[in-house]
N, C-alpha and C positions, 0 to 999 in steps of 0.2 A: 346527406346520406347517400350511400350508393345503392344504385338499384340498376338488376340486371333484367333485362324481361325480353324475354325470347320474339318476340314479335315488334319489338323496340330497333332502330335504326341503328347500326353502328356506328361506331368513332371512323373516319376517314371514309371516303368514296369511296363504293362499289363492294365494303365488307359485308353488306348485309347478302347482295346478290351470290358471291364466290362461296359463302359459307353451301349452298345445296350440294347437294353430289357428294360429301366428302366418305368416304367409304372407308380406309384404310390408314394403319398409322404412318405412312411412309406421306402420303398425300398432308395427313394432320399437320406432320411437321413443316412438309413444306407453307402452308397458307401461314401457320402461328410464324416461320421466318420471314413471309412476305408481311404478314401485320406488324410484326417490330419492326420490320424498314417504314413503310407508310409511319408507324409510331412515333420512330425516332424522329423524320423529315417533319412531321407537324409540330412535333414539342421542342426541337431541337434546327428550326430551322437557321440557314447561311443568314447575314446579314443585321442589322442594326435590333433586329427582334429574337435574336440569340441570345438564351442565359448567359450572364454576362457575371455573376456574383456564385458564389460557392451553394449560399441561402437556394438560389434559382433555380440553379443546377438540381440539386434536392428536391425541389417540387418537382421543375418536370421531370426528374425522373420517377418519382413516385407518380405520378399518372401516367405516366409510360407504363409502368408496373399493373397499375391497376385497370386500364383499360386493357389491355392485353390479356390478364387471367378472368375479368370477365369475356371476351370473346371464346378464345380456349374453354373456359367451362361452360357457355353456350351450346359450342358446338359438341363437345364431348358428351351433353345429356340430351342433343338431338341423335348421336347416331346411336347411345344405347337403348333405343328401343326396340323392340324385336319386327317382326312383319304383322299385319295384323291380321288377325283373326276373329270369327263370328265367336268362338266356344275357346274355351281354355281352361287346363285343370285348377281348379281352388284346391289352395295352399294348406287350407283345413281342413281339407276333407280328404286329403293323398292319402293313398292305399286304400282306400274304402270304397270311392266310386271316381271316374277319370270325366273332366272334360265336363263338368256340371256347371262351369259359370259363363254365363252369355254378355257379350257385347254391351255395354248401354252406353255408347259415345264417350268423345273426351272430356276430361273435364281438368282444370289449371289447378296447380300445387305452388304454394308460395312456403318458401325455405330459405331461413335468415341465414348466410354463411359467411365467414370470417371477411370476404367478399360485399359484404351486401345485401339487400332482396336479388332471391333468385326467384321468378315466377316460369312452369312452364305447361304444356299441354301434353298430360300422357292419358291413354286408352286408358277406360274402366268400366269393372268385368263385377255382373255381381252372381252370386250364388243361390242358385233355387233350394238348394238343398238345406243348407247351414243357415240361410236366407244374412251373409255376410257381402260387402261388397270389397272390393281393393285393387290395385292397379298394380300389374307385374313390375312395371318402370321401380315403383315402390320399391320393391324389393330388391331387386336388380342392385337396384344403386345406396341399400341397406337405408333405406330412412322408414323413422317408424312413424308414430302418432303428430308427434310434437312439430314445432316448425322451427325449429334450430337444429343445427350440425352440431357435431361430437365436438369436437374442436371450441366450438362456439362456446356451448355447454360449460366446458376443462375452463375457458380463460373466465366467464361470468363467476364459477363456481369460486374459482380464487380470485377474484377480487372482490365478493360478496361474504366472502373469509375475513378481508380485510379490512373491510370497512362498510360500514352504511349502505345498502343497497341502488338509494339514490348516486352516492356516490361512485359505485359500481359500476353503472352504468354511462354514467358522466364520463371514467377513467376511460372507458371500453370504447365510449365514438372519439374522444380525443387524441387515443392510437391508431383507430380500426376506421373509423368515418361510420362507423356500423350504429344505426340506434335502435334501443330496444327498453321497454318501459322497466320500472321499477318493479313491477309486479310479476311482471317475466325473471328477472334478476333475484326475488326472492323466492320462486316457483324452484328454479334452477339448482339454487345455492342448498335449498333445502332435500331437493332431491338427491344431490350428488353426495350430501353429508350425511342422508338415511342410509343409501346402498352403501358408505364408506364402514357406517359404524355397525350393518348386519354382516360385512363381509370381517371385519375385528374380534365381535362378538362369535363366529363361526369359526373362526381359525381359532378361537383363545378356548372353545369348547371343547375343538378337536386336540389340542393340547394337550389340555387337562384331560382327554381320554387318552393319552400316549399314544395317540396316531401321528403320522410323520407329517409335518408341515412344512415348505419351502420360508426359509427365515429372510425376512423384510432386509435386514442387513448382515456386513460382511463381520460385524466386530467379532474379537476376542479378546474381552477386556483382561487386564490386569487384576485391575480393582473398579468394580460398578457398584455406584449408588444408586438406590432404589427411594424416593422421598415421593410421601403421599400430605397431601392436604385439603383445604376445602375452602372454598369465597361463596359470600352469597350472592345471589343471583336475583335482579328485579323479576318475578313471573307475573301471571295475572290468569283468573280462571279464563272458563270460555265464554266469550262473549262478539259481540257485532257490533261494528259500528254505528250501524241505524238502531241496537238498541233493541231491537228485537227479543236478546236473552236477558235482559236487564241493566244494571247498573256494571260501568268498569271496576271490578274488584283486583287490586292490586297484591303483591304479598312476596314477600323472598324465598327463595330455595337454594339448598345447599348445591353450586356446581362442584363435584369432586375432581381434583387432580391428582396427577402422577404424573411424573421424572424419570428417566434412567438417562444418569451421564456416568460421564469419565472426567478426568483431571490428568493435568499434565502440568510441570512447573512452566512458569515462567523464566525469563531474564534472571529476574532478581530473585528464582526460586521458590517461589510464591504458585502453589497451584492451584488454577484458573482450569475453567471447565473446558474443554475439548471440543463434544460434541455432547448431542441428547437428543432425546426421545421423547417426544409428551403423548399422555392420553388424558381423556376430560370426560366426564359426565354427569346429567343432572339425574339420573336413574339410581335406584335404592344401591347401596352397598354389597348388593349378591350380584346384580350388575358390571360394579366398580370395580368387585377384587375378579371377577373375571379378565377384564381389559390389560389390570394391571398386570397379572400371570402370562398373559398375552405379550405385552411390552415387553417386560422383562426376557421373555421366551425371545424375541425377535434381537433385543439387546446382548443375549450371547449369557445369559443371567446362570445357567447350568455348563457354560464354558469359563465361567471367571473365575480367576485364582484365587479372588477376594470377594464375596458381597457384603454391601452395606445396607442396611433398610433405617433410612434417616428421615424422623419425622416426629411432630406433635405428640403430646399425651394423650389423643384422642381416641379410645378404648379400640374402635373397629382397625384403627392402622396397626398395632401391635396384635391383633387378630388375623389379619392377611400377613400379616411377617412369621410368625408363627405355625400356620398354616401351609403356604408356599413357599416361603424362604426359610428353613427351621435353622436350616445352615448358616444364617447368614448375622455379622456382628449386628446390634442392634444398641443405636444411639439415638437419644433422647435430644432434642432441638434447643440446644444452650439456651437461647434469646428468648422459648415458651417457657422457660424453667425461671428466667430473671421474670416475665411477665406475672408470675404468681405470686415472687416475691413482693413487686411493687404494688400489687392491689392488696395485698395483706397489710402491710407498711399501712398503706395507704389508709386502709379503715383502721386500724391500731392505734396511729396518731390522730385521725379526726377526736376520735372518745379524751381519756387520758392518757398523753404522751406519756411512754417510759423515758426513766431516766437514764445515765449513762456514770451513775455513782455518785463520787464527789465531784467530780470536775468538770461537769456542763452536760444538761439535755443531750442526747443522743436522736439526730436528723432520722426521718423514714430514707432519705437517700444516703447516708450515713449506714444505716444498719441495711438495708442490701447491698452496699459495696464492701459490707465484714463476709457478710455469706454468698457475694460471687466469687472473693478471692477464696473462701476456703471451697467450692465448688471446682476453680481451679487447682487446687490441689488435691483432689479427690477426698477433699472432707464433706460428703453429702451428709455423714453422723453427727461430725457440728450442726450442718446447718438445720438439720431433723430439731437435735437439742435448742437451739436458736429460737424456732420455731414453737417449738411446747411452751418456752419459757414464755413468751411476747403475751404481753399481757392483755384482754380484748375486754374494752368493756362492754360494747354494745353485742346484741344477738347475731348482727348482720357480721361485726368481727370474729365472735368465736364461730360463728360457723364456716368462715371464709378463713381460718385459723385450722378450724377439724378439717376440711377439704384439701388444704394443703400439705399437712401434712399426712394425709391418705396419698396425697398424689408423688410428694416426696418418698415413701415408700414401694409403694406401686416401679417406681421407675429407679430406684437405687443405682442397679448394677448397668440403666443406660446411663448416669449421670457422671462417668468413672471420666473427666474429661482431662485432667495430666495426661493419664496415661492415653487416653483417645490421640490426643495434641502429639504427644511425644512419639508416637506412633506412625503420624502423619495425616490421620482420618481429620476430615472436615465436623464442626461439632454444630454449625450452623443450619439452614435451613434456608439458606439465602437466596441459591438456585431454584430450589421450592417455592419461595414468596413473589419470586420476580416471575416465574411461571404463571404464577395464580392470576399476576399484575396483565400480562398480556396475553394468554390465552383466553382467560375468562373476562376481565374487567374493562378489556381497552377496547373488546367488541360487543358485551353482553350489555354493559353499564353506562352507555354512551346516556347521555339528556335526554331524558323522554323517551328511553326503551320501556319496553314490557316484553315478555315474550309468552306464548305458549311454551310449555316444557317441552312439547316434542320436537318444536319449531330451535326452539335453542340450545337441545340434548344436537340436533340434527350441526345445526350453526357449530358450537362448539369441538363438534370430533373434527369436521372440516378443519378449524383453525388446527385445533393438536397436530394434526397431520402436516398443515403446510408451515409449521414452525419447527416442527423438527427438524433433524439433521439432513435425513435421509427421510424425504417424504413418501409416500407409494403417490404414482402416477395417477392423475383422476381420469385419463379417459377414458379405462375398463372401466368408471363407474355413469358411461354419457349416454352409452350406447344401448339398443334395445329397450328403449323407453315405451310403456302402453299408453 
């Protein structure tokens, strides 16, 4: 692990001594150009002890690197202190009364940076008034509570997106030589992805009040899909590991998604998605279609020539299309229309199989392959008629028989898929299913997850974010931490 500590010897003769005095940038740069010659001559010395392999050459130059930007920043938070002083104005109480916080000696600040431990010694000042303490150095050099850098923060935050927190942290000294526990790593990941999803949540507010919002990307689609859906999610109420609130209660929750891509042919013609946008969350559906009006907004969704909103029979998604997209064509999810088929089928033939005339029993896979072709041809009224006739003997079939064909009605005029097809429009939901696969299932559902809902509403916009096309930046969400 690297570790920097201001009272610590440095790398080569006489750097600890040369570092006093430095006063000015022009001086700075001279010593950082005398440390990389000392640098180079020790890592890089003449003779039989010379890297000698490409391999070599790499290490010592990466400790060349790294001992050089720990002295450099050494020195650089020795000289931003100011001079000292017995009295000094507190930062909380400006404008009100001046020069209220007194001296009470120095005291050491340890601050984990892409670098390493940084440990060092700045003056602190506490306040009679507010009765608050803190050290100008602090401020100076923008660090707040926490003992990580911004920077720091940004890389744990995404790769605590990506995987297992243990993991996280493993990926992060394997790069950085940097170590930092598991519990810091999900401290982190969790914070970065709460500030991500109130600052989504606030834009998607202001939105929807028609105030002007600087849009996340440059697009201007042609034609944008809009596809919403949902996976479950392991949660578990609140509980402690020692046991304290009782027994671990486990239980599922619906994580919500949403999509916005584009499509562009292939080679051979065949259009394949472009790019996309995801948003995700575990929070109730007045939440969800916020985010989504959100994405969509940032996707250029009121700039496209064409919108789509493609997705499930599931009542609240043709309520947010209807709602925020009134304009926009509206398709029914081919592959969740075959899926009602096959559980209907399915209970029909357990009872007594229909037959299929004279000439042989008629297969449950058999008769859904009569009503996708005629769904392919925009016969949804056959497959209605199909439907009525299928005979149920059991209670669990005719009611899974009246359901469907509620649901066949319900969605007619998205089911129109010739002309969908022939048109160009995607009738699947496949960019949608593979979404749900890796934003929600390949980090929420790992072996032995549970999560708190806030913990994993927080986890989850994280990932949205850094799987999209165009992510937003995380380090406005590192900084100013209480």
């Amino acid at each position: 692990m690297c570790v920097v500590n201001l009272s610590a010897a440095g790398s080569g003769a006489g750097l600890e001594a040369e570092m006093a005095g430095v006063e000015d940038r022009g001086e700075l740069r001279e010593r950082a150009a005398e440390w990389a010659r000392q640098l180079v001559a020790e890592h890089f010395p003449e003779g039989a002890d010379r890297p000698r392999t490409l391999a070599e050459m790499e290490e010592a130059l990466a400790e060349v690197k790294r001992e050089l930007g720990e002295q450099l920043q050494r020195l650089w938070i020795e000289q931003q202190e100011g001079e000292a002083e017995n009295r000094t104005d507190c930062t909380a109480c400006a404008g009100v009364a001046a020069r209220t916080a007194r001296y009470c000696g120095n005291r050491e600040r340890l601050v984990v940076t892409r670098h390493g431990e940084l440990r060092f010694s700045r003056r602190y000042y506490h306040c009679a008034r507010c009765r608050t303490g803190f050290a100008p150095l602090d401020q100076h050099l923008g660090l707040d509570g926490h003992g990580t850098t911004a920077q720091l923060r940004a890389w744990l935050a995404d790769l605590g997106s990506d995987g297992a927190f243990a993991t996280a942290t493993r990926r992060l000294e394997t790069f950085t030589a940097v170590r930092l526990s598991e519990s810091t790593a999900a401290r982190v990941t969790v914070e970065v992805g709460r500030r991500l999803r109130e600052e989504e949540l606030r834009e998607a507010e202001q939105i929807l009040a028609g105030e002007a919002v600087p849009r996340r990307t440059p697009w201007q689609p042609q034609r944008l899909y809009v596809s919403l859906d949902g996976t479950m999610t392991p949660l578990r109420d609140p509980w402690k590991r020692d046991g304290s609130r009782g027994r671990l209660h486990c239980r599922y929750g619906e994580c919500k998604t949403a999509v916005c891509y584009e499509t562009r042919p292939n080679r051979q013609g065949t259009p394949v998605v472009a790019r996309r946008q995801y948003t995700a969350t575990l929070e109730p559906v007045e939440t969800f279609e916020k985010l989504v009006a959100g994405l969509a907004y940032h996707c250029g969704s009121d700039r496209a020539q064409e919108l789509v909103v493609l997705a499930d029979g599931l009542g609240y998604n043709w309520r947010i299309a209807e709602e925020y997209f009134p304009e926009a064509l509206q398709i029914l999810d081919f592959y969740h229309a075959l899926d009602h088929l096959h559980r209907l089928a399915r209970l029909c033939w357990e009872g007594s199989p229909p037959s299929a005339g004279k000439d042989a029993p008629l297969t449950a896979a058999a008769w859904v392959a009569l009503q996708k072709e005629a769904l392919l041809r925009d016969g949804v009224a056959e497959v209605e008629t199909a439907i009525a006739a299928l005979p149920a003997s059991t209670a669990e079939a005719r009611e899974c028989r009246e359901e469907t064909q509620g649901y066949f009605a319900r969605n007619a005029e998205r089911m129109r898929y010739r002309t969908f097809l022939e048109a160009g429009y995607q009738i699947g939901s496949g960019v949608m299913e593979a979404g749900c696969k890796t934003v929600a299932h390949q980090r929420l559902d790992q072996s032995g997850m549970h999560w708190r809902p806030e913990t994993a509403d927080a986890v989850v916009a994280l990932r949205a974010n850094q799987l999209s096309h165009q992510p937003r930046p995380l380090r406005p969400y590192c900084v100013a931490w209480r």
